[in-house]
Structures are given as C-alpha cells and as structure tokens.
VOKOLKOL-168749 format. One line per 4 residues: number of its first residue (from 1); their letters; for each residue x, y, z of C-alpha. Coordinates in steps of 0.25 Angstrom, whole numbers, plus 2048, in hexadecimal, padded with zeros to 3 digits. Each point is the difference from the previous one (the first is absolute). Layout:
<atoms>
NUM) a) X,Y,Z | ...
</atoms>
This chain:
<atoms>
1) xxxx) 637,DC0,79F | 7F7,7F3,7FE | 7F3,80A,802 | 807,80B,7F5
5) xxxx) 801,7F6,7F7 | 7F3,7F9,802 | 7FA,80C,7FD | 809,803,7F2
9) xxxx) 7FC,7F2,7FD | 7F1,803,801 | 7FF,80C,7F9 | 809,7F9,7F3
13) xxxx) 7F4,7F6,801 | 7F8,809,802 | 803,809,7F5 | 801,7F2,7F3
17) xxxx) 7F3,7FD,809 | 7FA,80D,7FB | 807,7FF,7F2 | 7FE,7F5,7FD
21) xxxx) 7F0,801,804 | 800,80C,7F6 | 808,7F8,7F5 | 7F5,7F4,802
25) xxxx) 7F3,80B,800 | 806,804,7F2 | 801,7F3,7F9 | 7F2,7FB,806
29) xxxx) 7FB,80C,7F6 | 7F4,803,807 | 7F8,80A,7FC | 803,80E,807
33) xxxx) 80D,7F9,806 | 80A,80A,801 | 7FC,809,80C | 800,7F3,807
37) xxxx) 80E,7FE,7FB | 804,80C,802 | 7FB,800,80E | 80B,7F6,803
41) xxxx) 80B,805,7F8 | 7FC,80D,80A | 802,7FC,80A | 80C,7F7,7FE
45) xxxx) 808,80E,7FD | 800,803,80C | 805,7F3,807 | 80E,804,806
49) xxxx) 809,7F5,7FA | 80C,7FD,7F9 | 7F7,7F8,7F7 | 7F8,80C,7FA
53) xxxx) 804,803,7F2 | 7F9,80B,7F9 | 802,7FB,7F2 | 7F8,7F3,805
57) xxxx) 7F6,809,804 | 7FE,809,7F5 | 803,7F4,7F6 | 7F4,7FA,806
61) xxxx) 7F8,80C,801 | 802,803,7F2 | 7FC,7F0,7FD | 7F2,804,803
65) xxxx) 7FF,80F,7F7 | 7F8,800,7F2 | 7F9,7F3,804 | 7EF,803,7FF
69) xxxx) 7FE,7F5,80A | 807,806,809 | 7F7,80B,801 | 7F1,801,807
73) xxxx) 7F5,801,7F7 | 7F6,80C,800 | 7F2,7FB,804 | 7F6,808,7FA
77) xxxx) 7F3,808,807 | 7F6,7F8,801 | 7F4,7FF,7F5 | 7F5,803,80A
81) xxxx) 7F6,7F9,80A | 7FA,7F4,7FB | 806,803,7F1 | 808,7F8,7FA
85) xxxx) 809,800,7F2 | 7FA,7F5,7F6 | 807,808,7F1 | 80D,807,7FE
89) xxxx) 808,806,7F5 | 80C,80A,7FC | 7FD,80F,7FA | 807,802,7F4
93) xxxx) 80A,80B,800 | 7FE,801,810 | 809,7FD,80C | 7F0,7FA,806
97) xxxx) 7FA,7F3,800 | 7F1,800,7FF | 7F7,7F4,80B | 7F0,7FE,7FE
101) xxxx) 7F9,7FE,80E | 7F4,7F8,804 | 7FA,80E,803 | 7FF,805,7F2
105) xxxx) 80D,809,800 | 80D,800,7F9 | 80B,805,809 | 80B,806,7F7
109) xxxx) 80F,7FD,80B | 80F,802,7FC | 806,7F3,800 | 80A,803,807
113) xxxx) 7FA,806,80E | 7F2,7FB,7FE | 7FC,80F,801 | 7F1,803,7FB
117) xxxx) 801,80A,7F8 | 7F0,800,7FA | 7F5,7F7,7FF | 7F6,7FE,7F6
121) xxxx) 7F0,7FB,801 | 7FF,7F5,7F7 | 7F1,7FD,806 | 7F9,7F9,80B
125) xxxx) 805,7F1,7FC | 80E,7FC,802 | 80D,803,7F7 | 803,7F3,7FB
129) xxxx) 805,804,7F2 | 80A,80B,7FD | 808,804,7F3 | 808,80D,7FB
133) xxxx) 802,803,7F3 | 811,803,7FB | 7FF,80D,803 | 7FA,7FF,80D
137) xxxx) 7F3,80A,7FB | 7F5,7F6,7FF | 7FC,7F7,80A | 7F7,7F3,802
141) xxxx) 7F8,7FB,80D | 7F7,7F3,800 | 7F9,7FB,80B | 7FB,7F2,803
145) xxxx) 7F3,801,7FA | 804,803,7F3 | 801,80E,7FF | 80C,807,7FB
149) xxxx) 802,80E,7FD | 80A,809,7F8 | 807,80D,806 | 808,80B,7F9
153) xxxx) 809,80A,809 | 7FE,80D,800 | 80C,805,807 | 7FD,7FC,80E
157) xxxx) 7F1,7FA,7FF | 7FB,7F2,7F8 | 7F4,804,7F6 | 7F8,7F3,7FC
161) xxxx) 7FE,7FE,7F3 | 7FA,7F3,7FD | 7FA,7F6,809 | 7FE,7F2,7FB
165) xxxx) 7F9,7F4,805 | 809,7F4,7FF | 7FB,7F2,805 | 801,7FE,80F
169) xxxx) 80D,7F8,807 | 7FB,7F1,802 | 809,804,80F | 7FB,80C,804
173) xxxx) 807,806,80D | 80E,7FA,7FB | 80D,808,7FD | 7FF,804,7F1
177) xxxx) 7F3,7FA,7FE | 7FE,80A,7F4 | 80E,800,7F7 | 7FE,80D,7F8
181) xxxx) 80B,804,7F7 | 805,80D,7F5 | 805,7FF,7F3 | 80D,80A,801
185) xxxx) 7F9,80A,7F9 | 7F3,7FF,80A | 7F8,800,7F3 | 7FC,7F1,803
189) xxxx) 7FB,7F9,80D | 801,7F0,805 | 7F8,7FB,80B | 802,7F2,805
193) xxxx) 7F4,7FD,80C | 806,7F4,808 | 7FC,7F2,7FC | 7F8,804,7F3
197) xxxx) 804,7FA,7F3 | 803,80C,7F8 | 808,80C,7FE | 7FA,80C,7FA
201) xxxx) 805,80D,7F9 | 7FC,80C,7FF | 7FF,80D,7FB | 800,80C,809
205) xxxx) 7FB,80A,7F5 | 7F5,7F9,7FC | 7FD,7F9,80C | 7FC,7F1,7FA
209) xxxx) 807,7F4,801 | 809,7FC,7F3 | 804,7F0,802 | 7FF,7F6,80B
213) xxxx) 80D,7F9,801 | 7FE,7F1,805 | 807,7F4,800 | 800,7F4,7F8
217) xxxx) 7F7,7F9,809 | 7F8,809,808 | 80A,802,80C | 7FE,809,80B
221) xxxx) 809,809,803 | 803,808,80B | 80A,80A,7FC | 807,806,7F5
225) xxxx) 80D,809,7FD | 804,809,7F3 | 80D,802,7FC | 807,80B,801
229) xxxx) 7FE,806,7F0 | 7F1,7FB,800 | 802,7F3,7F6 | 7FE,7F5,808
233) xxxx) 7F5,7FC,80B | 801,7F4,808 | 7F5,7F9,80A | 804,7F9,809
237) xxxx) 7F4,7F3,803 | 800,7F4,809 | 7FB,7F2,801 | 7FB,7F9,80D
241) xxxx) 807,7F2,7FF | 809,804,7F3 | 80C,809,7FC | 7FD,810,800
245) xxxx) 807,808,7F4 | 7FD,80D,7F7 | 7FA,803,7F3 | 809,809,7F8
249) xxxx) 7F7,80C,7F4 | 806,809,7F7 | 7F7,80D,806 | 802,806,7F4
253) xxxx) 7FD,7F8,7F6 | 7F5,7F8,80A | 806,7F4,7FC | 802,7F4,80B
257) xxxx) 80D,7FB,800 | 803,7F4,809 | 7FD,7FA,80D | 80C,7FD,808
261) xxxx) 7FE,7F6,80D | 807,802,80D | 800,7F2,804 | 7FC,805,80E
265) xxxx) 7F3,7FE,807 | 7FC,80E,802 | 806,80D,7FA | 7FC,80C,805
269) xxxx) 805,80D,7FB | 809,805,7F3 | 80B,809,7FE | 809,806,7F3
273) xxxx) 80B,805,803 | 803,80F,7FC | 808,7FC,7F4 | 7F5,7F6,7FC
277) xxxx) 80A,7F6,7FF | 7FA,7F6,80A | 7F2,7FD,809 | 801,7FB,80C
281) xxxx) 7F3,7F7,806 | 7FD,800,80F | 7FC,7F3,805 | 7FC,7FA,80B
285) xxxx) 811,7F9,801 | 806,80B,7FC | 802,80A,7F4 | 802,7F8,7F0
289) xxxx) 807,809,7F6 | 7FF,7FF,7F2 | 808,809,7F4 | 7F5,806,7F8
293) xxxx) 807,7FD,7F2 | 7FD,7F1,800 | 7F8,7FF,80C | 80B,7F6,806
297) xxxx) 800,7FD,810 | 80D,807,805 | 801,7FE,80D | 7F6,7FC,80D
301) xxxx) 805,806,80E | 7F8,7F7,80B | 7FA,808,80B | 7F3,804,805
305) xxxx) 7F2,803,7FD | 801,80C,7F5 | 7F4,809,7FD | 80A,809,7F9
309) xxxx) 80F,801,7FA | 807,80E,7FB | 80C,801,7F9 | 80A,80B,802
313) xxxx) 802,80A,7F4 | 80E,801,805 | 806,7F2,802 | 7FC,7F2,7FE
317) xxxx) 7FA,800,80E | 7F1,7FA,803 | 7F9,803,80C | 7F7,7F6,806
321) xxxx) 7F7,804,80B | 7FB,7F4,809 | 7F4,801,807 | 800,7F2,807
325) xxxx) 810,804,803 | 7FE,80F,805 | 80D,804,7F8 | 803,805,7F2
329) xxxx) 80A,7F8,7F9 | 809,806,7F5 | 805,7F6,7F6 | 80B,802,7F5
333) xxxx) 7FD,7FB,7F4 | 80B,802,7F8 | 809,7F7,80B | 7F4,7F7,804
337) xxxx) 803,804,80F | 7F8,808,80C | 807,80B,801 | 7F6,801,810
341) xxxx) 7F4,7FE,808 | 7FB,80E,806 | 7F8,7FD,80B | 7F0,808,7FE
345) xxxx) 7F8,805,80C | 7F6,7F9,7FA | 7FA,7F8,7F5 | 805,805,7F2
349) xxxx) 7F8,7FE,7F5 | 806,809,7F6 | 80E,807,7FE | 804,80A,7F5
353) xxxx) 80E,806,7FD | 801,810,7FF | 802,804,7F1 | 80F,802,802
357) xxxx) 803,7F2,807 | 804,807,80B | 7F5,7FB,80B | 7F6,7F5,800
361) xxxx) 7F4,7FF,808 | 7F7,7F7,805 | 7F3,802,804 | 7F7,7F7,809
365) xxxx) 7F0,803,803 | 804,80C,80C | 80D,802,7FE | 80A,803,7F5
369) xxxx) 810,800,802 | 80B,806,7F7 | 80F,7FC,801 | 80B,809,7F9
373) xxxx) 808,7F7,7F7 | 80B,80A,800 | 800,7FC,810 | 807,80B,807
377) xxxx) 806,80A,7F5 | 80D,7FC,802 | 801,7F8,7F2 | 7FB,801,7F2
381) xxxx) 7FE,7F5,7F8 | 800,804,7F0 | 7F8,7F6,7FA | 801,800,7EE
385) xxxx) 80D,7F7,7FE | 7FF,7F0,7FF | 80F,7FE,7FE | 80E,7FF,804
389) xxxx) 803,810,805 | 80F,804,7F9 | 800,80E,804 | 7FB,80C,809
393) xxxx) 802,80F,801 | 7FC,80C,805 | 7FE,80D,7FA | 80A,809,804
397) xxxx) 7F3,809,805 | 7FB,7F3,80A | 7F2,802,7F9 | 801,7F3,7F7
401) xxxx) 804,7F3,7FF | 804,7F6,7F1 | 801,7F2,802 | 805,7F7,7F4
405) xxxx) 7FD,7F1,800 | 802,7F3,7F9 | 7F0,802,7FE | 804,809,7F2
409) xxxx) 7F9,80D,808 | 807,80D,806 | 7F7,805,80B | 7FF,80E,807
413) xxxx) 7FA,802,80D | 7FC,80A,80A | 809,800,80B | 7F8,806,809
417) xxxx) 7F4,7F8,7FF | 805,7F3,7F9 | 7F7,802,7F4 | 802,7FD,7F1
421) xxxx) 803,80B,7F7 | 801,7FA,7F3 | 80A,7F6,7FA | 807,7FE,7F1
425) xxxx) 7FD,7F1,7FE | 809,7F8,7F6 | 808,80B,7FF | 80D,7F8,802
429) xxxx) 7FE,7F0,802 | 804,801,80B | 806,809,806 | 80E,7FC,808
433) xxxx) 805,80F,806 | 7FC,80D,803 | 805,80E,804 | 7FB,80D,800
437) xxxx) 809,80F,7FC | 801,807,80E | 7F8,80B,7F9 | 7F3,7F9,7FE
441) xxxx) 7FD,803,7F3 | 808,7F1,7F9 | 800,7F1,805 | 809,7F6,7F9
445) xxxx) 7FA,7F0,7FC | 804,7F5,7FA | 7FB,7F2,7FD | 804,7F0,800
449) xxxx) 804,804,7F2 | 80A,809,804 | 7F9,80C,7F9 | 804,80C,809
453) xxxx) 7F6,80C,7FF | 800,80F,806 | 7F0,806,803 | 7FB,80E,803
457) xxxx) 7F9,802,80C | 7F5,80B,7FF | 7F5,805,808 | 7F8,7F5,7FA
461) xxxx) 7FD,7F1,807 | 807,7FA,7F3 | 80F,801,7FB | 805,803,7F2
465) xxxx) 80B,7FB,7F9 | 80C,808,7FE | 808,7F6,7F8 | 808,7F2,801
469) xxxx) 80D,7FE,805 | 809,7F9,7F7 | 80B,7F8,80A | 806,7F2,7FE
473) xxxx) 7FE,7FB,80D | 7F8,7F4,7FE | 7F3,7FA,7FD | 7FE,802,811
477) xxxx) 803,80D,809 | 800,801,80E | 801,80D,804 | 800,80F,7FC
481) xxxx) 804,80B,807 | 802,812,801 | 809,807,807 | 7FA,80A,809
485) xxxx) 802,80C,7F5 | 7FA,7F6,7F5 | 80A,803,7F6 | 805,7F1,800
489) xxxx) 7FA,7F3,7FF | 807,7F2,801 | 7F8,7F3,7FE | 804,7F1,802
493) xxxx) 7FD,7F4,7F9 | 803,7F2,7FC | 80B,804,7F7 | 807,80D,809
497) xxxx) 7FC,80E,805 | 7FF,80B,7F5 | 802,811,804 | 7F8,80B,7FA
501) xxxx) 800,80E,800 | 7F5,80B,800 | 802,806,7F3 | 802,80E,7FE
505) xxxx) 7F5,80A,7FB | 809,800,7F2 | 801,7F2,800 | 7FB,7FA,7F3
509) xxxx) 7F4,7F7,801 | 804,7F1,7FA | 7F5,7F6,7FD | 7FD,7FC,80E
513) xxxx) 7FB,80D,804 | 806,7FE,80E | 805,80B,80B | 80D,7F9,802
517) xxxx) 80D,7FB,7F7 | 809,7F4,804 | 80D,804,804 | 805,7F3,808
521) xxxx) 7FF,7F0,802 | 80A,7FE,80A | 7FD,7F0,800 | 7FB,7F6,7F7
525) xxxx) 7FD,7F6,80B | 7F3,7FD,807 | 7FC,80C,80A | 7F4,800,808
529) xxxx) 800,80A,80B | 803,80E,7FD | 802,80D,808 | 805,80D,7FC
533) xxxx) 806,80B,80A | 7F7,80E,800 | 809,808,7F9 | 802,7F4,7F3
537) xxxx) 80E,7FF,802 | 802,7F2,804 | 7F9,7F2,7FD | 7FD,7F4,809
541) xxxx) 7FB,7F3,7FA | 801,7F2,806 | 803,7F4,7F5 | 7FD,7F3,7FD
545) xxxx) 809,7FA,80C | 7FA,809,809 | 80D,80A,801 | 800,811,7FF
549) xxxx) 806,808,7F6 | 803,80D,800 | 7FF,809,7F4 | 805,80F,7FF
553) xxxx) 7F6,806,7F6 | 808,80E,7FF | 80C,7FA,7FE | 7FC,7F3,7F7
557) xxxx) 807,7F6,806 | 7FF,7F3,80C | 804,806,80F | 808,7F2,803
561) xxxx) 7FD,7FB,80F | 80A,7FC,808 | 7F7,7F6,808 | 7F4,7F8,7F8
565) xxxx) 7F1,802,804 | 7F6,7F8,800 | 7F1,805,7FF | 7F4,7F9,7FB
569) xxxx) 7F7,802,7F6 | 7F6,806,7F9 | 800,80C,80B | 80C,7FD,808
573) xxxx) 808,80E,7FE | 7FD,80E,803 | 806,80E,801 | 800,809,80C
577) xxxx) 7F8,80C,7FD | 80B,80C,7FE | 80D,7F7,801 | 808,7F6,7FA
581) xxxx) 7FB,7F6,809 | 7FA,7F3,7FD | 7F8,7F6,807 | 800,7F1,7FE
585) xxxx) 7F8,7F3,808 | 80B,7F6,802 | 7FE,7F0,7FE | 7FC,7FD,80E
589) xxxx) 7F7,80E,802 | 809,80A,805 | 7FE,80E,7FD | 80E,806,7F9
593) xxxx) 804,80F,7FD | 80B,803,7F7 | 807,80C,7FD | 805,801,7F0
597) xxxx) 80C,808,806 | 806,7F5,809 | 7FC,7F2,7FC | 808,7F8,808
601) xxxx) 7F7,7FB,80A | 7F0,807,803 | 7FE,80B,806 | 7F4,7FB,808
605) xxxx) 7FC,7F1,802 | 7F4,7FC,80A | 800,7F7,80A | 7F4,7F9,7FF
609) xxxx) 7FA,7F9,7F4 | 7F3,808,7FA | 800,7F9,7F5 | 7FE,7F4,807
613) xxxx) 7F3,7F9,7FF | 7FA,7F3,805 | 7FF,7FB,7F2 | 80F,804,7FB
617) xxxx) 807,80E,7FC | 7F9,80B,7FB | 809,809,7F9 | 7F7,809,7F8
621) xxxx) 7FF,80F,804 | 7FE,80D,7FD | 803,80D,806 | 7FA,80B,804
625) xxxx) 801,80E,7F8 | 808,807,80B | 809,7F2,804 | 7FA,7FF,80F
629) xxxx) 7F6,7F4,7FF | 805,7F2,7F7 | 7F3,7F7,7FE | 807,7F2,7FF
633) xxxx) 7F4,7F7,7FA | 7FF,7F1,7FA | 7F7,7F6,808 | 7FE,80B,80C
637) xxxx) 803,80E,801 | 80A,806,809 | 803,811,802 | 80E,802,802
641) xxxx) 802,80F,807 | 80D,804,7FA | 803,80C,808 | 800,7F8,80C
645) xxxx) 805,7F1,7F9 | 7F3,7F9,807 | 7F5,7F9,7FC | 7F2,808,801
649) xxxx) 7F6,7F8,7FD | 7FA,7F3,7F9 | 7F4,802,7F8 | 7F6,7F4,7FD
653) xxxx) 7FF,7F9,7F3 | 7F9,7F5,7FA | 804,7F4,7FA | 803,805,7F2
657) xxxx) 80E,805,800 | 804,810,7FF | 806,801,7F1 | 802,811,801
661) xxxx) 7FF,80E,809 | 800,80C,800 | 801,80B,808 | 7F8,80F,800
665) xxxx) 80A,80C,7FE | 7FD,804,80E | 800,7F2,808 | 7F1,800,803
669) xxxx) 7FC,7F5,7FA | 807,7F1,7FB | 7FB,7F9,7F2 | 801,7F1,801
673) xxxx) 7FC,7F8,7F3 | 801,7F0,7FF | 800,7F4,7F9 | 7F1,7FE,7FF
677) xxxx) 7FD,80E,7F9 | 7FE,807,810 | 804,80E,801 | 7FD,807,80F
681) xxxx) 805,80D,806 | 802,800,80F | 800,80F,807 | 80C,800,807
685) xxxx) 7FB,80E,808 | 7F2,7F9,805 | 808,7F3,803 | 808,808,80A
689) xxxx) 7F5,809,806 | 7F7,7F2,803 | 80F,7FA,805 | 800,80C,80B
693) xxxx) 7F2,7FD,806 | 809,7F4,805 | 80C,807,802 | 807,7F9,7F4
697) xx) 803,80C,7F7 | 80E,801,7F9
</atoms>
C-alpha cells in the first residue's frame, strides 16, 4: 500500500509538474511557444491519475490558440552566395515584396513564404535604391554610384524607360544608400543618394530634373519617404554632435515647409503611416512619432538601433527590426505598449507588413523571415471599430457578420475571412441593438436616442432603409428581437418592451414606412434583456431589479410566476429553440433552465459555477441557434455544453472586457465584440481538430 500510493503521489506531481510547465511556457510568450507547450500538456494526458482533468487541459491548450507568437516563423531561401539584400519594398496590388541585391538583381518573393517567384537585372552595380509606382506597373532601381533607372511592366517582363544619373551616395555599400521614390501616379521620380544635401524631382517623361529640394541650411540627408497621396516629402538629415530631425515640402507646390528637430543625436530612417496621419523616425534610441497635421512629437518607444520602421495598414502596430538585438520588435502605438520581441535568425535591417496587415516580415542581409499574424487560423481579428461593441449577429446564411458600436458605425464583415465589407457610418449615433429577420433580407437598429429603424438587406455591401419605428420606449433600447417565422418583433428599452407585428400585404403604409405595426407594451418599466420563443408566442424580459417576466403575445396578457427569478442584464434571458423554455444565469453563476408550463422550481440547475470568474460573475450569454452550446462571456469567456450540462471549454481573452456574441446559425463559428472597439471570430470546428492532435477534443 505505501509503494501504491507512492506511485499515485508521483504521478499527481508529476502530472501539475507537466501543467503547470506548459501554463509557464505560455505566459513566458516566446516566440514559437506553443509546440513546446503543448509538448507538456501531451504528455501530461497521459499521466494515469486522479488529478488529470481534461477541462484543465484543453483550457490551457486552447490558452495558447490565435496567439502569432506562439507559432514558428517561415525563414525564407536564401538570396544567394556572397549576395546580399541592401533595398526592399512592396509591389502594389501584389501578395510580393520586391529586395535589391549587391549582384545587380531585384528578386520579386511573397511575403508570406519567401517564395522567388522572379528576378529582375537592374545592372552590374548593386540594388541600393527601389520604388513602385500605386499601381504596382512602374518600377525604380538606383544603385550606389548614382544611377537610377525606371521600368514599366509588360505583363511578366520590366521594360526600361528612362535611365538617370543622380548624384552618388556619400556611403556607398550601405543599406538604402540610394533612396528613390514614385509619385502615385509613377509620372514623377525622387531620388535621395545618402549623405548629399539635396533632394531632387523628376520627370520620367521628359527625363530632366524639375527642383532640388534642400533644406534651410544645406543638411544632408540620408533618406526620404512620400506619403501616401503624393503631397508631402520628408528628409530625414543628421548632425554629428547635435539633434537630427526632418524637413517637411509641399511636392506639389515645391514649397519647403518646415523643419522639425528630433532632439536625438542620430535619426536614421522615416516612415508615413498608410493613412498619412503620422511619421515615424528611426533612430539610433528607438523610433520618435510625429502626427503630420501640426508636426507635434507623439510618442518615443526606446529601443534599439533602427535603420527602418513600418507601420501596419491594419492596426496601430510598428514594426521595429533590431539589428544589434537580432529580433523584430512590434510596438502598439495606439496603447504605447510592445505587443513582442520576435527573435530573427539574424540581423534585420528592414521589416515590411503585407498589404492586408496580416503578415510582417523582416529582412536581414541573407536571410528574410515572415510571421502570420493571424497565428494559427483558429481566430480572426476584424480590425475597423475603435469603440464600445453593443451588438453582433450572424446572417441567417453564416456568410456575414454586422457589428454596431459606440463608434457611430455599423460594420459587415466576411465571416469567412474576417474581412471588411463595407460599413454605414453615422447612420445611427450610436448604435445600442441589433437583430436581423430570420430570412435575411431585414435587420432592425436603434440608437442612444431611442430611434428605432428596420433596413433591407440586399445583394449589395450596403443596407437601405426601410422606415423608422415609432415606439415610446425611451431615449435608450437595449435589445431587439424576431421570432423564428419573422412575423413578431419585440424590443426593450429604458421606459418598457413594445410588440409588433409584420403587417399584412393589405396593410396600409402609414408615415413610418415600416414592415411592422405595434400591437402590445406589456410594461412600462425598464427592461433590458429580451428573448422571444421561435414560434412568437411568448416574451421573456429581465427588469430593472434584475427579475423575469413572462408575457403571452397570443393572448395579450402577463403569465404570473408562482416563484420570482432572477437574471442579469442586458443578455441574461433566452428561449430554448422550439420550446417554451427559457434560460437564465443566476447571481452567483449557475446555469438555470425553466419551463413556462411549471414554474415552481427549474427544470435544470448546474452544479458548478460557469459564470464564475476570477475577477467576479459573468452573467452575460448568448445561446446557440439550435440550444446545445451557451457562451457565458464578461471578463473571460466560458462554453457551457447544454446537452450534457458541463463546461466545454474557456476561450482566451484580453484585458478589455467582452460587451457582446453571437453565434453562427450552424455553431461553427463564436463572435466576441468588447469594450475597447475588438470584434474576433474563433472557429469552433479548427479549435477542436488542433485539440485532437492532443487528444483533447470534445
């Protein structure tokens, strides 16, 4: 006996042993963690013990899902013996990213495997200059010496078209020793040879220079960016022994605008942001960002030597390769915080993000590397919103996704791949509730100022309004809803819950316009959560003191309960599909069934606590279309199984807190929105196939 039980004491230890390593290689974030944590959790499944709890598990498995630093980096082929990349840049209108060698060549590679797809002869000197035009159709090379020479695509082949001799890079041999740089339009070139005191235009059609752009006194600089509509150039120039900076011209007007110090010794590089809304100046301390509208210092993020910086056209992030580091540093602005440090096989010197912010690259003198920033597929982040998410919902098709916000905008979104479809801005300000007609072809809105109105749906990206609906429910609503057949709509506001109707094709219009007439207000009191049964004949709400009433639409009147029920608001109530059963989250978490026909006591009541959390109760859910899976969501986010009254899994979330969800119509995919404008969509089917590969499916 004392053997038997030293043995199940050493594998309980062993098994928190291996847990708790996995729990500790997750936190740690480094980069490509999770095999290594999952490694762990492996192989504590298969410790025979009392201790082993598959939720813990697949809990913790799940910790490490949709993170892109958990996932290796692809490290791209190699550019060749004795050849080395010294210029980089994005093709327009490509999924590739264009690198000038030291042999004379322009490889053309995808970002996002470092797969040579073509290579271009620039000449025998080095590719230390390169540029695209908007359209991806024109192309500029520039070498060291001062030469620099303008393609045009023909299909697959680069034609040159010009060739102009430009002064010679004070620092020949150096990374970018040739900034050159296209007007939009590719009618007009900029070249910027390192360390020479001017700046010049030119014209490609006519092939002479136009204006030398210099500085107030006779700076050198040692590179330059465009922003993105052409209007501004900036040089970047330095001053042994005294602060760097940037001068600032109007291109179009050839007019020098300013000069704006950096206060640090030595800048290096400069950057607009896609939305040429800010620049940011690598330095030899870190990277300085300035708002372009008054030219005011906005932020510093100390760090490294920066020969470059790149912005994100996605999200406020700024990547930061460090060559004297040997990592690439990704920095959010917005917040003022490293989001990571990704470690490089080498020495960066550059980093560019894809066009559709969904990898970033960094690229050193041999070697190139590309992380996937939608890490392993298993979530989608929907970038567009920047406040407060009030409401999701699915199409009843699954294809598309609207999201309403305190941010004046509703957005629809590809559910498939995350993207933006379009969104009606200002429509309603802002927007409080949302719910979309079973069939598809009408949503319903309302605002903070309690206008309520009904949209059409069409094949387009963008809805049309139908017409408003007239209620007295109060400046605030929280919730709207259909019943399954779409025939009844039921909304709840600050000053009760009102009933409508679809009207009849005989129905007159009246001045609203709108597909549906009132027929009830069965309270005047504050209501916030909402449900309606599928077939419309019954209403749940949950009031001001957090308690369930019970309305029979058919029959116009209150179904008294024998026994009072509290619930929680705004989503604390919801009808089981097909039924007259209703779901509530109590006060201290439990999960409670009740059946309209015998209120007595609950028909189901769980025995654990998935509301629970470890910053209090969350008692927001929202239930699946056919009733099986309950998402209760607050400060974390917990999946109740319904059919077999257990927890199923705990996805991860960050700091901000979950404010909305919604499911798809076939369970596939959860929507999360939350209080700092997110809005993510986790794939239920690819969480469950990566949990088997451990064993850990439900």
């Amino acid at each position: 006996d004392r053997f038997r039980v030293q043995r199940e004491t050493a594998r309980a230890n062993l098994y928190q042993s291996l847990v708790g390593e996995a729990r500790a290689i997750r936190l740690a974030r480094s980069a490509g963690y999770q095999a290594e944590a999952w490694q762990r959790l492996k192989l504590a499944s298969e410790v025979e013990t009392p201790e082993r709890n598959l939720l813990q598990l697949r809990d913790e498995a799940v910790a490490s899902l949709g993170d892109f630093v958990g996932q290796p980096p692809v490290t791209w082929p190699t550019f060749g013996a004795n050849n080395y990349a010294v210029a980089y840049a994005l093709v327009p209108q490509s999924e590739l990213v264009a690198v000038g060698l030291t042999n004379g060549e322009v490889t053309f590679r995808k970002l996002a495997t470092g797969e040579e797809v073509a290579r271009h002869k620039h000449g025998d000197a080095g590719v230390f200059g390169l540029a695209f035009s908007a359209d991806g159709k024109r192309m500029v090379t520039a070498d060291d010496q001062g030469v620099a020479s303008v393609w045009q695509r023909d299909s697959e082949t680069w034609s040159k078209l010009h060739r102009f001799k430009t002064a010679a890079s004070v620092q020949p041999g150096r990374v970018l020793a040739n900034t050159v740089l296209l007007t939009p339009d590719g009618s007009q070139l900029l070249t910027s040879p390192m360390g020479t005191p001017a700046i010049t235009l030119w014209s490609i059609e006519e092939g002479r220079s136009l204006i030398d752009f210099t500085g107030p006194n006779g700076e050198l600089f040692f590179h330059a960016a465009l922003s993105p509509d052409g209007a501004l150039l900036v040089g970047v120039y330095r001053n042994i022994g005294a602060p760097g900076g940037f001068v600032v011209w109007d291109v179009r007007r050839h007019e020098r605008l300013r000069s704006v110090p950096v206060t640090l010794e030595t800048t290096l590089h400069i950057a607009f942001s896609p939305d040429g809304r800010f620049v940011s100046c690598g330095t030899v301390d870190g990277a300085v960002i300035f708002q372009t509208s008054d030219w005011e210092r906005v932020l510093f993020t100390k760090g490294d030597v920066l020969y470059a910086t790149a912005f994100s056209p996605k999200d406020s992030w700024l990547a930061q390769p460090s060559q004297t580091g040997k990592l690439l540093r990704i920095w959010d602005v917005a917040t003022n915080r490293e989001v990571t440090m990704l470690p490089h096989a080498s020495d960066p010197l550059s980093s560019l993000f894809s066009a559709d912010g969904e990898h970033v690259c960094a690229i050193a003198a041999t070697v190139g590397q590309t992380w996937n920033l939608r890490g392993d597929a298993t979530r989608k982040s929907l970038s567009g919103h920047t406040g407060y998410i009030t409401q999701l919902a699915f199409h009843p098709a699954g294809h598309q996704l609207i999201s309403t916000s305190r941010d004046n905008s509703i957005r629809f979104w590809d559910a498939e791949s995350g993207s933006a479809l379009g969104s009606q801005p200002g429509a309603l300000i802002p927007s409080t509730c949302l719910s979309i007609a079973p069939d598809g072809h009408q949503f319903c809105t309302s605002d903070n100022r309690g206008e309520m109105q009904v949209w059409r749906l069409g094949e387009s990206t963008l809805p049309t309004q139908i017409g408003q609906m007239p209620h007295g429910l109060g400046d605030y609503l929280w919730n709207s809803a259909f019943s399954s057949d779409g025939r009844v709509l039921a909304a709840s506001g600050f000053q009760g819950v009102g009933v409508w109707r679809a009207k009849a094709a005989s129905s007159p219009a009246d001045s609203s316009d709108a597909p549906f007439e009132w027929i009830a207000k069965p309270t005047d009191a504050l209501a916030s959560s909402l449900s309606i049964s599928s077939d419309g004949s019954l209403l749940a709400w949950v009031d001001s003191g957090a308690q369930v009433s019970v309305w029979d639409v058919t029959a116009g009147s209150r179904i008294a309960l024998p026994t009072p029920i509290s619930a929680y608001v705004p989503h604390g109530v919801a009808f089981l599909p097909n039924s007259r059963r209703f779901v509530v989250i109590t006060e201290s978490g439990q999960v409670h069934v009740w059946n309209v026909d015998s209120m007595s006591q609950p028909e189901f009541t769980s025995k654990s606590t998935p509301g629970q959390s470890p910053t209090g109760v969350n008692r927001n859910f929202r239930l699946s279309d056919d009733g099986r899976w309950l998402v209760i969501f607050g400060s974390t986010v917990t999946i109740w199984d319904m059919t077999k009254h257990e927890p199923l899994v705990s996805l991860p979330w960050s700091s901000s807190t979950v404010t909305s969800a919604a499911w798809s119509p076939d369970r596939r995919r959860l929507a999360l929105g939350s209080s700092a404008g997110e809005v993510v969509i986790w794939e239920m089917d690819k969480i469950r196939s990566r949990l088997d590969s451990l064993g850990l499916a439900w």
